[in-house]
C-alpha positions in Angstrom: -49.8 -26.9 102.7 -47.9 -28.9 99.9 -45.3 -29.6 102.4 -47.3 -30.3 104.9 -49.0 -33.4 102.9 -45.2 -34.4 101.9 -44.4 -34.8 105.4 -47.9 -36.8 105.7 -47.1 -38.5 103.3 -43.2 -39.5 103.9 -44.5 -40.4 107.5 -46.8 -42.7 106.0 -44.7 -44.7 104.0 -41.9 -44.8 106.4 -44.9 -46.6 108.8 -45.8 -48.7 106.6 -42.0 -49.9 105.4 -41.7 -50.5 109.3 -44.9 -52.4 109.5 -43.9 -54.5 107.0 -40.3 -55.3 107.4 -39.4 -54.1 110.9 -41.5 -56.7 113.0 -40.5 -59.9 112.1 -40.5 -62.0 115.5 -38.4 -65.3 114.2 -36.1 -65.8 111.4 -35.6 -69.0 109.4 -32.2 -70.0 108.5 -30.1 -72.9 106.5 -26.9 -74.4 107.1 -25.0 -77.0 105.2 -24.4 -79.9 108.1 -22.7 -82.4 105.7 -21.5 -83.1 102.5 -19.4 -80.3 100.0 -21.4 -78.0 97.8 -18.3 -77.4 95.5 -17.6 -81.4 94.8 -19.6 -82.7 91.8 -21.7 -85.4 93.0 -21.6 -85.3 96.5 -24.3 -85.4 98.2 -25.3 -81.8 100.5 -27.5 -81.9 103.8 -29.3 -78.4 104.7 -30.6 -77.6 107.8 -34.0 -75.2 108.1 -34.5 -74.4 111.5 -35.8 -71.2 113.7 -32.1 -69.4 114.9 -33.7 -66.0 116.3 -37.3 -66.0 118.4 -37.9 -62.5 120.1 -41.5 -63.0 120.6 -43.0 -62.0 123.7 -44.4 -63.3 125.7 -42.2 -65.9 124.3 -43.8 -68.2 121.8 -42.9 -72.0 120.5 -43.3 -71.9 117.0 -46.1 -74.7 116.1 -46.2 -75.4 112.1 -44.7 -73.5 108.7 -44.8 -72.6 105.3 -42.1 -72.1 102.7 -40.4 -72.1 99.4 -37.1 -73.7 98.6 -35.7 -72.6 95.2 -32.5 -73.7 93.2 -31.1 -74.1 90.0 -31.2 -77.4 88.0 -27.6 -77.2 85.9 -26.8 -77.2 89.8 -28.5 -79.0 92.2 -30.8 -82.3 92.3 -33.0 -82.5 95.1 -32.9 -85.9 96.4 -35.5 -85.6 99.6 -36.1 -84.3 103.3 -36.8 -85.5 106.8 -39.2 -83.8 109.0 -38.2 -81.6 112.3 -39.9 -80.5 115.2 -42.6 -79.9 113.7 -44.6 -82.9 112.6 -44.0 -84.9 109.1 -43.7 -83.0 105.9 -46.6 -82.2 103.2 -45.0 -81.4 99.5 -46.4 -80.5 96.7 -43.5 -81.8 94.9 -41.0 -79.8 92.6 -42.6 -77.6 90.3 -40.2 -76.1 87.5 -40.3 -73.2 85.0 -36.8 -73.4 82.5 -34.3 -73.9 84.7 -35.5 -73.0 88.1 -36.7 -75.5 90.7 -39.1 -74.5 93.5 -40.8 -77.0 96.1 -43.4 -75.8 98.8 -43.1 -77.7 102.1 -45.1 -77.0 105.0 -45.6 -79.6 108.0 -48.5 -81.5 110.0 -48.0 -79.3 112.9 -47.0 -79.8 116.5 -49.0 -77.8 119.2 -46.4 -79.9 121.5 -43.5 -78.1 120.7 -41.8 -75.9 123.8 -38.7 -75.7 121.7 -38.6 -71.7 120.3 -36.2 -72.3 118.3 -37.1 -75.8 116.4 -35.6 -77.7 113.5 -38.1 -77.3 111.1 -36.4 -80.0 108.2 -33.7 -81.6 106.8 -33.4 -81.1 103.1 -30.9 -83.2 100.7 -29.6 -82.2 97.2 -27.0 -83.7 94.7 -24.5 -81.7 92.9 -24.7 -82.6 89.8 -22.2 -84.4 88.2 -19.6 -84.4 86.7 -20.1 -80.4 85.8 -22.3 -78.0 87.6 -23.0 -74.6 87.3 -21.8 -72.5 89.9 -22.0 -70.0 91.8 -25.4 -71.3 92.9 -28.1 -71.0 95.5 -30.4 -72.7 98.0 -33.1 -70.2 98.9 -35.3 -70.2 101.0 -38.7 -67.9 100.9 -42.3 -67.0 101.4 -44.6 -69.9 100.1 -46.7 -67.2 97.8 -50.0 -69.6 98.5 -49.5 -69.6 102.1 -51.5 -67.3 104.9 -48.4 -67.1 107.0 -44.7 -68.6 107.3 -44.8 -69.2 110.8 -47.8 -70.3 113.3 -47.5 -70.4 117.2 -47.9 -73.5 118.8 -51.5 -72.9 119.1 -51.8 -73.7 115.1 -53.5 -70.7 114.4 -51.8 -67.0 115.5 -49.5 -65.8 112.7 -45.7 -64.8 113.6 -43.8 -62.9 111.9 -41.0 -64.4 110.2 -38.0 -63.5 107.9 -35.8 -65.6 105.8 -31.8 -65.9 106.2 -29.8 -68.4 103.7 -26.7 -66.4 103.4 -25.1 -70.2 104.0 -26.5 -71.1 101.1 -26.0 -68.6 98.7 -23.4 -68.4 96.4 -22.1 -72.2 96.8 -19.6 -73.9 94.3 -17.1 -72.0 94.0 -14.2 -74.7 93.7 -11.3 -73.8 96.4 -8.1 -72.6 94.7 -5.5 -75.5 94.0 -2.2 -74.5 96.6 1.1 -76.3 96.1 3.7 -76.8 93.4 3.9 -79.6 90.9 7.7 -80.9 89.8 8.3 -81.7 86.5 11.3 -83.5 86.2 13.7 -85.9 83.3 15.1 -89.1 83.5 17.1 -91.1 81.1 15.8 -94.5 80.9 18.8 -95.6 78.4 22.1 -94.8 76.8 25.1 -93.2 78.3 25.5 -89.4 78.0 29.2 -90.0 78.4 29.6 -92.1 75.4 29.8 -90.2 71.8 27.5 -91.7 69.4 25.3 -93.1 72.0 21.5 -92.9 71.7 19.7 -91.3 75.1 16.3 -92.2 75.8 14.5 -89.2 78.6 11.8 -89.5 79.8 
């Protein structure tokens, strides 16, 4: 009987893991468009857009919800443009030691036919002239939101999951490549002449 409620039991959580985990219909990626992350003070543009959409029937997403974390020795968030998806609401940057976090959600856009939208376009500074690094631009579950992702009806959840492997790990200075000569030359005197006084630089 005792393995019979194991197997029950395993069969439940294995369910569960899939209900939770195994059903997410979009996924929300970043990509660095311009700027470098690994050059102190330039100035980084990140995409945030939908890359993967396997609902079906198929399904424009409408509005969203999310977190964007990074690290202050690192970054300095400078601003963002809206996408698809109507103008941007903030509740600015909240902070806690060291670590940045702004939710961002948008107005909404029961227009949209595009399923895979640009949902923003966010900005950041390396900080200059040092910055810590490896660092990270994550991107996440807004904890006070009902749902990542709406359809383009504004109000049926779907399932989302969050990619930022292109921003993860940033900063890492590229390894110099190359020689450097070092090299003499006397600037006065005659090497030839005994007694003479040689100047090299």
């Amino acid at each position: 009987m005792s393995r019979i409620r194991l197997s029950n039991w395993l069969f439940a959580a294995v369910i569960l893991l899939v209900c939770t985990h195994g059903f997410a219909q979009v996924t929300i990626s970043t990509a660095i468009e311009s700027g470098n992350p690994a050059q102190a003070g330039d100035i980084i543009e990140v995409g945030v857009h939908i890359s993967a959409n396997t609902t079906s029937p198929s399904t424009a997403p409408g509005n969203f919800a999310i977190r964007v974390r990074w690290i202050s020795t690192s970054l300095t968030y400078i601003g963002a443009d809206a996408g698809e998806l109507g103008a941007l609401v903030s509740g600015g940057v909240e902070a806690d030691f060291l670590s940045r976090w702004m939710d961002i959600t948008a107005a909404g856009n029961a227009a949209n036919a595009n399923l895979t939208p640009r949902l923003m376009t966010l900005r950041f500074q390396v900080n200059a002239p040092t910055y810590d690094f490896p660092y990270s631009l994550i991107i996440e579950e807004d904890p006070d939101a009902a749902q990542a992702v709406l359809a383009d009806d504004l109000a049926t959840a779907i399932a989302a999951d969050f990619d930022y492997s292109a921003t993860d790990g940033l900063g890492e200075p590229a390894p110099l490549t190359g020689n450097v000569t070092i090299s003499t030359v006397i600037e006065s005197g005659d090497p030839s002449q005994p007694g003479d006084i040689l100047e090299v630089a």
